[in-house]
C-alpha positions in Angstrom: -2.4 7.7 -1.1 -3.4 5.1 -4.0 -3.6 1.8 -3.1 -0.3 -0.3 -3.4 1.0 -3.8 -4.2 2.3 -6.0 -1.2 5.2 -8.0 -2.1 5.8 -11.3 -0.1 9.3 -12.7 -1.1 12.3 -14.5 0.4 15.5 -13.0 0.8 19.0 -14.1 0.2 19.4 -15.5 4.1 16.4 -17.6 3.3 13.5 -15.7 5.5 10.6 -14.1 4.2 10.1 -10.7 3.7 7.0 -8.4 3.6 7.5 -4.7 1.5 5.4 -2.3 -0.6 5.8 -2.2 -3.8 8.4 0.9 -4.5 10.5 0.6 -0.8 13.7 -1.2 -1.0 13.5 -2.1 2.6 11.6 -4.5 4.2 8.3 -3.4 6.2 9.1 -6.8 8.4 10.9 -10.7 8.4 9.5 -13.8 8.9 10.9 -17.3 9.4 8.0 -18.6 7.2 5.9 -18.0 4.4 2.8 -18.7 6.1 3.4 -15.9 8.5 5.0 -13.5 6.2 1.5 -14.5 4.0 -0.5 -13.6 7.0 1.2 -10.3 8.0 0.8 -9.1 4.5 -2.8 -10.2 4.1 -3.5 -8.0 7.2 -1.5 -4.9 5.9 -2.9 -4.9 2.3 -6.6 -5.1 4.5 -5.3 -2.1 6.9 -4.0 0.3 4.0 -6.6 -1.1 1.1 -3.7 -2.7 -0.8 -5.3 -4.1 -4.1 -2.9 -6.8 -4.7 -0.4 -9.0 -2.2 2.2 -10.7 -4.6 3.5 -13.7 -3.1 7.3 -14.9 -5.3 8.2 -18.4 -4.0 11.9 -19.4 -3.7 11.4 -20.3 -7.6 10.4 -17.0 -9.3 6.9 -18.0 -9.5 4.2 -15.6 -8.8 1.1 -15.1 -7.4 -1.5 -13.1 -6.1 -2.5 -13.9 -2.8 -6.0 -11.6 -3.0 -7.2 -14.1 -5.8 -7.2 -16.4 -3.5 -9.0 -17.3 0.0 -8.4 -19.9 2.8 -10.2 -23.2 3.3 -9.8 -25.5 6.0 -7.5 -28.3 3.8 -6.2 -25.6 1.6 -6.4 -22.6 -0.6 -9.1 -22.2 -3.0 -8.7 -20.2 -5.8 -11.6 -18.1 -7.3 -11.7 -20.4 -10.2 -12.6 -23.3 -7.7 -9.6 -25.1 -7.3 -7.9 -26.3 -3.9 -3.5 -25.9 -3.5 -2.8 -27.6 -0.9 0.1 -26.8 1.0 
């Protein structure tokens, strides 16, 4: 099996859902983002995913594996900090 994308979005009752890329439904439902982020990080990691897309409640997009945690933040790989 090729590697996949793992989408992170919200759905229309306001949690946050975890799929892969081509399934409809949802491989799990969170109450937050930061979790939904976390269980996604952990699946891409389990099935060698090559890109965890996180869409935030405004369309944008991002992806999460250009990205890696700090202590105050998130540092992208260009150098810069988002905080929360």
């Amino acid at each position: 099996m090729l590697p996949s994308t793992i989408h992170v979005q919200p759905n229309a009752e306001g949690r946050w859902i975890v799929r892969h890329e081509n399934d409809r439904e949802a491989h799990s439902e969170h109450e937050d983002a930061t979790e939904a982020e976390r269980v996604a990080r952990e699946l891409a990691n389990a099935e060698g995913a090559t890109r965890v897309l996180l869409r935030d409640r405004y369309g944008r997009v991002r992806d999460l594996r250009d990205e890696r945690p700090t202590a105050r933040g998130t540092r992208a790989r260009d150098g810069r900090i988002a905080h929360p």
